[in-house]
C-alpha positions as CSV (number, residue, x, y, z in Angstrom):
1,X,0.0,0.0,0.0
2,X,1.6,3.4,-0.8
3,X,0.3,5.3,2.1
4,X,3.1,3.5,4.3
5,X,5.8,4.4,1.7
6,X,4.2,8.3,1.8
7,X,4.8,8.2,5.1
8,X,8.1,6.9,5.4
9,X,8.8,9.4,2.8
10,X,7.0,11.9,4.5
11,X,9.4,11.4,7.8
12,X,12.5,11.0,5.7
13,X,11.7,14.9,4.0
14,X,11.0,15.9,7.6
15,X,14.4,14.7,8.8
16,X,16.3,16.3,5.7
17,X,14.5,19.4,6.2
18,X,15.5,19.3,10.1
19,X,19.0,18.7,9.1
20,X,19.6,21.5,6.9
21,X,17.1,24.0,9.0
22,X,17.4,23.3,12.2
23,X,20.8,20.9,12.7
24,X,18.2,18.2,14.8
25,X,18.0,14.7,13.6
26,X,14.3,14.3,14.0
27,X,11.7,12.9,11.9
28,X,8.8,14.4,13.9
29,X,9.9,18.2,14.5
30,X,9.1,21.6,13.0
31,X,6.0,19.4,10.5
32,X,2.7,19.0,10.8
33,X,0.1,17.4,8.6
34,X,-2.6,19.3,7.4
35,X,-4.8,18.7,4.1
36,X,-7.4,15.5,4.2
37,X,-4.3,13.9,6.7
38,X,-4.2,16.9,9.4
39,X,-8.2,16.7,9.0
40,X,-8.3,13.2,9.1
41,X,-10.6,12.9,6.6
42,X,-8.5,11.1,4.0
43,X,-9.1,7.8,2.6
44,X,-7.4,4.5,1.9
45,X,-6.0,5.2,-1.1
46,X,-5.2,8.7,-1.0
47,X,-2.6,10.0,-3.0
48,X,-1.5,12.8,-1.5
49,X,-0.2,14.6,2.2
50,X,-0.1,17.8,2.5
51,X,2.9,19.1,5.1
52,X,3.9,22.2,6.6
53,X,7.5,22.7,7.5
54,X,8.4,25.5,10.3
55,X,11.6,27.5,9.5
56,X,13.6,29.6,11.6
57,X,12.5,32.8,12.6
58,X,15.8,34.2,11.4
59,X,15.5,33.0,7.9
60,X,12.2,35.1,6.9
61,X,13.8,38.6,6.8
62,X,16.7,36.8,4.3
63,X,14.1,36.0,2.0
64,X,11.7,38.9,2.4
65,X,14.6,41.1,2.0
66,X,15.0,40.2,-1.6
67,X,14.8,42.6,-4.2
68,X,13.2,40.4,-6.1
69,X,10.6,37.1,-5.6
70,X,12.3,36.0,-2.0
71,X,9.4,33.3,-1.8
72,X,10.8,31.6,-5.4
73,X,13.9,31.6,-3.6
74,X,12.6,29.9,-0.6
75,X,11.0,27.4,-2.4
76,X,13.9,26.4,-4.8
77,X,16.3,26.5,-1.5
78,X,14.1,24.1,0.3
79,X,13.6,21.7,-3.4
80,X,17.3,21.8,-3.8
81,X,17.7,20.8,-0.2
82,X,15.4,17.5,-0.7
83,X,17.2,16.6,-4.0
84,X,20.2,16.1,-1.6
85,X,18.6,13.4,-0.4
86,X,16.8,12.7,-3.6
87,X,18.5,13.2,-6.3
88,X,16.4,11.4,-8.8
89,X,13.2,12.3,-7.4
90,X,10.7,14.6,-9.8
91,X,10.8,17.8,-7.3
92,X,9.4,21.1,-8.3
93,X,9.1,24.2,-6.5
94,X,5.7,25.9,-7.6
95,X,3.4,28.5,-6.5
96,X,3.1,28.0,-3.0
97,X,4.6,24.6,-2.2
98,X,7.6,22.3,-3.1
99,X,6.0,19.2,-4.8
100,X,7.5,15.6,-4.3
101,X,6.4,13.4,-7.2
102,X,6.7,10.3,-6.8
103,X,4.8,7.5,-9.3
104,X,2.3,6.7,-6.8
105,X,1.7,9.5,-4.5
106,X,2.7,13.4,-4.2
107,X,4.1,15.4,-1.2
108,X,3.0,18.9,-1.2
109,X,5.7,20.5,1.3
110,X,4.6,24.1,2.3
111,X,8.2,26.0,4.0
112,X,6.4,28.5,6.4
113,X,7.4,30.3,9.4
114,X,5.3,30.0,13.0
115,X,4.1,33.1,14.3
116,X,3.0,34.3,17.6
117,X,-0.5,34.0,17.7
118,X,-0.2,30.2,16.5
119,X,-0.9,30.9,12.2
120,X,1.6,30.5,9.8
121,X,3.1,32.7,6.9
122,X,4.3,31.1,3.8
123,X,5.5,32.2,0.6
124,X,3.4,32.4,-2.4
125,X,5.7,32.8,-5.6
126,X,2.9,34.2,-7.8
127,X,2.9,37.9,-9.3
128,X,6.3,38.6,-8.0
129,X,6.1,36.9,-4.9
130,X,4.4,37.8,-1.4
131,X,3.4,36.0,1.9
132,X,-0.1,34.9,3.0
133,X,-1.3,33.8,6.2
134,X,-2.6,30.5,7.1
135,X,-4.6,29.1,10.4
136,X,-4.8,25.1,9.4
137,X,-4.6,24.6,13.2
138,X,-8.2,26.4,13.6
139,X,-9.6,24.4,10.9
140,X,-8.5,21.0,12.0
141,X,-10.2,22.0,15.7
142,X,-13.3,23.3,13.7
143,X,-13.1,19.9,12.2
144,X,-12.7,17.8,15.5
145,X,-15.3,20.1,17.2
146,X,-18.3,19.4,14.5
147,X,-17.4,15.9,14.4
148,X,-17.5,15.4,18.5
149,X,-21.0,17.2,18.2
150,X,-22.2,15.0,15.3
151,X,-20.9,11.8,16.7
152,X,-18.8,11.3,13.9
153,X,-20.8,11.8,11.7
154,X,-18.6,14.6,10.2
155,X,-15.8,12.5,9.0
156,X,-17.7,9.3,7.8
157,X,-19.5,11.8,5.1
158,X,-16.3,13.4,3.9
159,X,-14.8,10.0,3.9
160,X,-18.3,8.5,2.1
161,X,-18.0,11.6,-0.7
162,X,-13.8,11.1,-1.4
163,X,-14.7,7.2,-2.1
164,X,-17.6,8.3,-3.9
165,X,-15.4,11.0,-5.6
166,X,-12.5,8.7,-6.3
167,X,-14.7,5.9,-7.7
168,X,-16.6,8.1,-10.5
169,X,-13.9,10.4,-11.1
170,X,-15.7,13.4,-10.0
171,X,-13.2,16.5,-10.4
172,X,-13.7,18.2,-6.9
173,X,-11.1,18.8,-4.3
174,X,-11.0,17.3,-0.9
175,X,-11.0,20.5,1.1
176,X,-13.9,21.5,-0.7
177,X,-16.0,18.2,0.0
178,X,-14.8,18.7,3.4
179,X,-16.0,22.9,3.7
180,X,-19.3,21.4,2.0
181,X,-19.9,18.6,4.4
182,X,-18.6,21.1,7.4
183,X,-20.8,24.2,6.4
184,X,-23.9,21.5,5.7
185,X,-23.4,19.8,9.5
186,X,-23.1,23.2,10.9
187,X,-26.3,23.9,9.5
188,X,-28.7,21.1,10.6
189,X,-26.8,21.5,14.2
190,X,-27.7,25.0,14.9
């Protein structure tokens, strides 16, 4: 099954990462999951984990000092930092993530820094590069919150619609069958 081979691909980007970053040896630090993984609303079968990896505090005002697209250079810094490790691996640093392609299953590795009220700002390389904030955090407790109230009812639906999704080939995102499922509970429990 790939989703043991994501993950020990998973813990072996974390440990690079940590290496180069933050000179630990950990497989665990500085990441968390997020996406259908974080939200636990993935599936058997999923394809994909989505990851955020905390930098330094010290290393945002390099890259936000640039005179030009500091988040492209973030992005390529952290890819050429995995190809270290994986030097034949299909890496690409895009948009807002560093993508690990591998034949059965895809990394999506977002380089952010923590900030003090608990969000996270990451680099978006688009239009010559600026930083957006995120709060994953708040909507993985959202998630565990509607779910305690509904009895699990929550997750089994977004779980229901992915195989659903997955089996006709319907073109729709996970996090948006899970904001659908989410606003709809939220709705019939008011």
């Amino acid at each position: 099954q790939n989703e043991q081979e994501m993950l020990v691909t998973f813990k072996g980007v974390v440990k690079k990462l940590n290496q180069i970053y933050w000179t630990v040896d950990s497989e665990k630090e500085h990441a968390t999951q997020v996406g259908s993984y974080g939200r636990l609303t993935a599936i058997n079968g999923t394809s994909d984990l989505d990851m955020l990896f905390i930098l330094p505090d010290n290393l945002f005002k390099q890259y936000d000092d640039y005179e030009n697209n500091g988040q492209s250079a973030l992005l390529q810094d952290v890819k050429l930092a995995l190809l270290e490790k994986y030097p034949d691996s299909d890496i690409i640093a895009d948009g807002q993530v560093v993508k690990f392609n591998h034949s059965s299953y895809i990394i999506e590795i977002v380089p952010c820094f923590l900030l003090a009220d608990g969000t996270f700002k990451h680099a978006d390389t688009n239009d010559g590069g600026s930083w957006v904030i995120t709060d994953p955090k708040a909507e993985m407790k959202a998630i565990d919150t509607l779910d305690a109230t509904t009895g699990g009812i929550l997750r089994v639906l977004c779980k229901m619609l992915r195989a659903w999704k997955n089996k006709n080939g319907v073109p729709i995102g996970g996090f948006l069958i899970d904001t659908l499922v989410f606003n709809f509970l939220s709705e019939k429990t008011q």
